[in-house]
Phi, psi and omega in degrees: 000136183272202183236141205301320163332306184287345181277136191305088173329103168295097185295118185298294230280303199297316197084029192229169184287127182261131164269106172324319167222166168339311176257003161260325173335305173313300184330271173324274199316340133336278163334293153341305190262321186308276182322341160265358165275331166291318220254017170048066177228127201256350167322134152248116170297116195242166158240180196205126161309109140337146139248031168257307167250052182032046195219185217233104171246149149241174176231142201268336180276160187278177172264013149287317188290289181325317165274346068071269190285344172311287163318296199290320150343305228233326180283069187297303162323327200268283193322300168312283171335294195301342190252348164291334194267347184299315201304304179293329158292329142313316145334294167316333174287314258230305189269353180281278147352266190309334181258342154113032176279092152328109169302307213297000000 
């Protein structure tokens, strides 16, 4: 049985497993990154501060993609942007594909 201690602490915004401090993350995601260096798996495990629970999570994104999703979170204007320009590029894909237009 475990003991309520051993059990792994959630971050409620991420949802992901929280580390208390700095070095045991780095650890862990050591560990992590060895072992997926072995079994030729090329993901890299980085950690990060939360800024929701002040506490140590990791992630496979680098950190322009973190500040990324920081920004599109947080950010209203940026989020509205980023989804008018996904759209008007699909659109463009999407009727370019149907009328026989070529980019290149």
């Amino acid at each position: 049985m475990l003991h309520k201690d051993n059990i792994p602490k959630i971050c409620e915004v991420t949802g992901k497993k929280i580390f208390h401090t700095e070095s045991e993350a780095k650890k862990r995601s050591n560990e992590i990154n060895k072992e997926n260096k072995k079994s030729g798996i090329k993901t890299k495990l980085r950690l990060y501060k939360c800024p929701d629970c002040n506490k140590y999570h990791l992630s496979s994104m680098n950190k322009h993609q973190q500040k990324h999703v920081e920004k599109f979170h947080k950010d209203l204007n940026y989020r509205n942007e980023f989804r008018e320009r996904n759209f008007i590029k699909r659109e463009s894909q999407y009727w370019n594909k149907k009328f026989g237009i070529d980019n290149d």
